[in-house]
C-alpha positions as CSV (number, residue, x, y, z in Angstrom):
1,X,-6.2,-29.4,-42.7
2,X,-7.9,-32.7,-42.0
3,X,-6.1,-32.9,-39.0
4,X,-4.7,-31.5,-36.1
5,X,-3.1,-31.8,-33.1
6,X,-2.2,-30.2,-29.5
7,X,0.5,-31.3,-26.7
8,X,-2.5,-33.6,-25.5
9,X,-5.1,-34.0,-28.1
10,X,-5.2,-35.1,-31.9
11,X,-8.3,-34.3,-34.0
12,X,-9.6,-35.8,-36.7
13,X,-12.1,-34.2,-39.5
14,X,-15.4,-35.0,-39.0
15,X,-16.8,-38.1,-40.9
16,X,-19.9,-40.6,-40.2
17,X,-18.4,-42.5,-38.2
18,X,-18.0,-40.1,-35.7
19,X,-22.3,-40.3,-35.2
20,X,-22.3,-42.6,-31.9
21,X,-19.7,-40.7,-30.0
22,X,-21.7,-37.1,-31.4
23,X,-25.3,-38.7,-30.0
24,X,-23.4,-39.6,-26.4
25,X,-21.8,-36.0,-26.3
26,X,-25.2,-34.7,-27.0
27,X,-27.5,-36.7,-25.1
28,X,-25.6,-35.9,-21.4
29,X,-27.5,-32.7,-20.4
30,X,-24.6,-31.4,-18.7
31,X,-22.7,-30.9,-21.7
32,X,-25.6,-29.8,-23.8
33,X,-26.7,-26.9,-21.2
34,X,-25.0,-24.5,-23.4
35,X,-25.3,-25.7,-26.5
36,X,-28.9,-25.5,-26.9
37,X,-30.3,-28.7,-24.9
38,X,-30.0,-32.4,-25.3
39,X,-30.3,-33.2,-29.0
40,X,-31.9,-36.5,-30.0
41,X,-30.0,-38.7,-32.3
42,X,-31.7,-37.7,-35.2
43,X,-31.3,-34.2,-34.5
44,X,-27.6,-35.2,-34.3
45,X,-27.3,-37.2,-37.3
46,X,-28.9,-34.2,-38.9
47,X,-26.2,-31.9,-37.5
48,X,-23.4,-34.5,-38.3
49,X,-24.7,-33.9,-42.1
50,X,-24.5,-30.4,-42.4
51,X,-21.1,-30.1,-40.8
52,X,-19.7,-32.6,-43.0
53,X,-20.9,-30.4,-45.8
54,X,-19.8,-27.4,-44.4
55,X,-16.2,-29.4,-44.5
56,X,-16.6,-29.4,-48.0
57,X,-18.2,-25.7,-48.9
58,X,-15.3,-24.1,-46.9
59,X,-12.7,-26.6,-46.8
60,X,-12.8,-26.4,-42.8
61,X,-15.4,-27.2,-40.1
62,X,-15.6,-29.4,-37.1
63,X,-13.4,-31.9,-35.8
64,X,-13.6,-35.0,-33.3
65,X,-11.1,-34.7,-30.7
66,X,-9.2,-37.7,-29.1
67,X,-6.6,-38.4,-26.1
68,X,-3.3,-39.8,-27.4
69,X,-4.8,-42.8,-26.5
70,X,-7.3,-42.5,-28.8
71,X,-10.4,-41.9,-26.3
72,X,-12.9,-39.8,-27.4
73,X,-12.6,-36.1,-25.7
74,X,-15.1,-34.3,-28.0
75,X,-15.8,-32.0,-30.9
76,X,-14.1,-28.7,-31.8
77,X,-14.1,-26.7,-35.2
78,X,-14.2,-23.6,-37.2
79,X,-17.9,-22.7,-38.7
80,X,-19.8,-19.8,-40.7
81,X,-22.8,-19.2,-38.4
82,X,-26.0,-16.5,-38.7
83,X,-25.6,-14.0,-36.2
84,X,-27.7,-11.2,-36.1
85,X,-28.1,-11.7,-40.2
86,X,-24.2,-11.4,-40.2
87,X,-21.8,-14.3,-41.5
88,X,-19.3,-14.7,-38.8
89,X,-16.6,-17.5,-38.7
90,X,-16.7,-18.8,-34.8
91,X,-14.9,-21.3,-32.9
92,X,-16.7,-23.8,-30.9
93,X,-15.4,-26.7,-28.3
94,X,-17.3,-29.4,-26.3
95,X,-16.1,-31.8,-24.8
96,X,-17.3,-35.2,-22.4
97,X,-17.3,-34.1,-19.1
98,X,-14.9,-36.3,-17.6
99,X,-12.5,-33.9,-19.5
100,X,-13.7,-30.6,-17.9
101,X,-11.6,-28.6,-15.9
102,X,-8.1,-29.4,-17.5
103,X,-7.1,-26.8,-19.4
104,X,-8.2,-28.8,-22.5
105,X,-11.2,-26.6,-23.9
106,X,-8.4,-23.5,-24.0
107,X,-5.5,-25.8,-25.7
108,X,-7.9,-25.9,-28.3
109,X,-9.3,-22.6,-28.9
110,X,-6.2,-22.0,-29.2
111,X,-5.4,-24.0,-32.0
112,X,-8.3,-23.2,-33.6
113,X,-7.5,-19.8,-33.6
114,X,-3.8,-20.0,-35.4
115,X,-6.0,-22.6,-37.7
116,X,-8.3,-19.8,-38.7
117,X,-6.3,-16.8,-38.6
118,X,-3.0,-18.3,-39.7
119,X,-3.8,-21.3,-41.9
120,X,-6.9,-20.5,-43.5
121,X,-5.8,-16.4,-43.4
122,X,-10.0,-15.5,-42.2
123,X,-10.0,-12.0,-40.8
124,X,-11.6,-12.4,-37.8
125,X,-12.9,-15.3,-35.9
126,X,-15.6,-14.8,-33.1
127,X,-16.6,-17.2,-29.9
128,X,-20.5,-17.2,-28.9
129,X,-21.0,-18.1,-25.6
130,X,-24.2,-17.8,-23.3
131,X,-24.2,-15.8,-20.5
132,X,-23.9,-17.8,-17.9
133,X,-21.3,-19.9,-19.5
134,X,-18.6,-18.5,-17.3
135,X,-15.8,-21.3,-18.0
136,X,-16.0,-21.0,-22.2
137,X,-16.5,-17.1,-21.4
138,X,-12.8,-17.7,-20.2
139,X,-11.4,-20.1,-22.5
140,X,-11.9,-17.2,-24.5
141,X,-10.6,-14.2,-23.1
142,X,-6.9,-16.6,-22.0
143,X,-6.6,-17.3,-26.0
144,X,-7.0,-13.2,-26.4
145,X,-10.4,-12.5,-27.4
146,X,-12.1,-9.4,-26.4
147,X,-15.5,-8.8,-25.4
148,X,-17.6,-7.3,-28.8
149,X,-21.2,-7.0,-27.5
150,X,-24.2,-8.8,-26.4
151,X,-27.0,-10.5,-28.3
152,X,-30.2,-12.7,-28.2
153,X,-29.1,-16.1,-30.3
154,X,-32.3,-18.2,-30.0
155,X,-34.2,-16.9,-27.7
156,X,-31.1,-16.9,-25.1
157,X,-28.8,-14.1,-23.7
158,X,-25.3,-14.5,-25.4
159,X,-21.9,-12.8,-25.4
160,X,-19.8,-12.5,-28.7
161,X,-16.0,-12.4,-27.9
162,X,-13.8,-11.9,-31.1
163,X,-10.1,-11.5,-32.3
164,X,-8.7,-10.7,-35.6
165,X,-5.6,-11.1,-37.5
């Protein structure tokens, strides 16, 4: 499923292309708070690389997010990620922030989710969020994830929210 869409977003697999509008989303601190700090553009072009390959390991990943009139929102997707030496499948969102605070981040979990669950039939899916992150931590729990436990994900104090099919 190379793309996607929501009553007001489309989303597009991720392709080079997509690099300048990754390095602005990273580089605007606000945004990158909780997603481990500003990332350089090399650091971004490095992690543009491995989610296009993760596209085609698993035949799903992340996705750049538009408006219907084509601006760029942001990036959303379905990954394998480490946690705790465990392969989980989790959701993650992030979006410009001009686009915070309307409803958008939880249209798209869930999609995402019926993605996962539904299309691609994966057993669970999980959200990791930080702490402090108290709008994602939200997001998650309106698209019907439940709060599995705490960790420490890099150093930094993180919740793990899940639901399964």
């Amino acid at each position: 499923m190379e793309h996607f869409s929501t009553g007001r977003l489309t989303a597009e697999r991720l392709r080079e292309d997509h690099l300048a509008d990754l390095v602005a989303l990273h580089l605007d601190a606000e945004v990158s708070r909780y997603l481990g700090g500003v990332r350089p553009a090399e650091t971004t072009r490095t992690y543009l690389g491995a989610n296009m390959a993760h596209w085609d390991r698993h035949g799903f990943g992340l996705w750049v997010l538009r408006t219907k009139d084509g601006a760029f929102a942001g990036r959303a997707g379905i990954r394998h990620i480490l946690v705790d030496d465990i392969d989980e499948t989790e959701i993650a969102y992030a979006f410009k922030r001009e686009f915070w605070g309307r409803g958008l981040a939880s249209e798209t979990a869930i999609a995402l989710t019926d993605i996962g669950l539904l299309h691609h039939e994966l057993p669970s899916l999980i959200g990791l969020v930080y702490v402090g992150n108290g709008a994602s931590r939200r997001v998650l729990e309106k698209s019907n994830y439940l709060l599995e436990r705490s960790t420490i994900r890099h150093g930094e104090d993180v919740v793990i929210y899940r639901i399964r099919r």
